[in-house]
N, C-alpha and C positions, 0 to 999 in steps of 0.2 A: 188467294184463289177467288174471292169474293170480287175483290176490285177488278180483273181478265174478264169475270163471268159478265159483270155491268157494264165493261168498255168493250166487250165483245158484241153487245147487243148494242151498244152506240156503235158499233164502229161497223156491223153490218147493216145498218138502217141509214148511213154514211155514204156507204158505197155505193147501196141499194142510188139514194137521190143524185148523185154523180155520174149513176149509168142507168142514166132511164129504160134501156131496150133491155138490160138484163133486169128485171123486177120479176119477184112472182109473189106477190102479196105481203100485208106487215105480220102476220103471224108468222110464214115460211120465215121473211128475214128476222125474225125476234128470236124464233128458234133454231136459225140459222148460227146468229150472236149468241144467244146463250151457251147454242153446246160447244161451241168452238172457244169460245171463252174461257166456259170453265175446263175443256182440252189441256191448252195455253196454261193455264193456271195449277194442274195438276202433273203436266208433262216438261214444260218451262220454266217454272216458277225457278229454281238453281241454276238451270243453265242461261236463263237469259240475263241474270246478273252477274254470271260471271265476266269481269272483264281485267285482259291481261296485256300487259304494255308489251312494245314492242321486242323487249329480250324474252318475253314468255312469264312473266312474275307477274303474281296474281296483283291487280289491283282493287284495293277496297275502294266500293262505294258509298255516298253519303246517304243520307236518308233520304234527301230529295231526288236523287243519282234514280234511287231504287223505286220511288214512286213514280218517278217518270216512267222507268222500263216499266215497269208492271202494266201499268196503262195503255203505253203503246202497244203493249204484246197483246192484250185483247183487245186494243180496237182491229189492230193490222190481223188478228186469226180471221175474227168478225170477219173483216171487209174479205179477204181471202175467201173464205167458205163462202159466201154468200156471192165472188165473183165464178165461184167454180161449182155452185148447183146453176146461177143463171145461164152459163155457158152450157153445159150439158143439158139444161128444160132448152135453151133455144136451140141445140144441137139436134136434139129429139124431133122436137116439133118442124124441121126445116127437112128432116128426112122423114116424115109422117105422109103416107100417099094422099094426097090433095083429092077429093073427089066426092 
């Protein structure tokens, strides 16, 4: 869960410099990546390594198999959350009466 929580806070600070118009500061995105990480980490951690070949029969993974997935699973929550608070702050802010 530990390793989700650290690549979720890279992987929302990631997405954050990739889409400059959705930004709303590095603490929003740190605690953006955190919580969604340690989400990811607490909700995913079994099912995102499950993986089953194409008859349906479980396939074991290796130990690198599994540190891959872990990693990506929190940077990709990261980057997720943190596209989907900037999309709703800019959503907000776009219907906020100008004046």
């Amino acid at each position: 869960m530990a390793v989700q929580t650290v690549t979720g806070f890279l992987g929302a600070h990631a997405a954050a410099s990739a889409a400059h118009e959705h930004r709303f500061g590095f603490l929003g995105h740190s605690l953006a990546g955190l919580f969604s990480g340690a989400l990811s980490g607490a909700f995913l951690q079994s099912a995102a390594v499950t993986v089953v070949t194409g008859s349906g029969t479980q396939n074991p993974s290796t130990t690198v198999e599994l540190a891959v997935i872990h990693l990506l699973t929190g940077a990709v929550a990261g980057g997720i959350l943190m596209f989907v608070i900037g999309f709703i702050k800019g959503a907000r802010s776009d219907n906020s009466p100008h004046g």
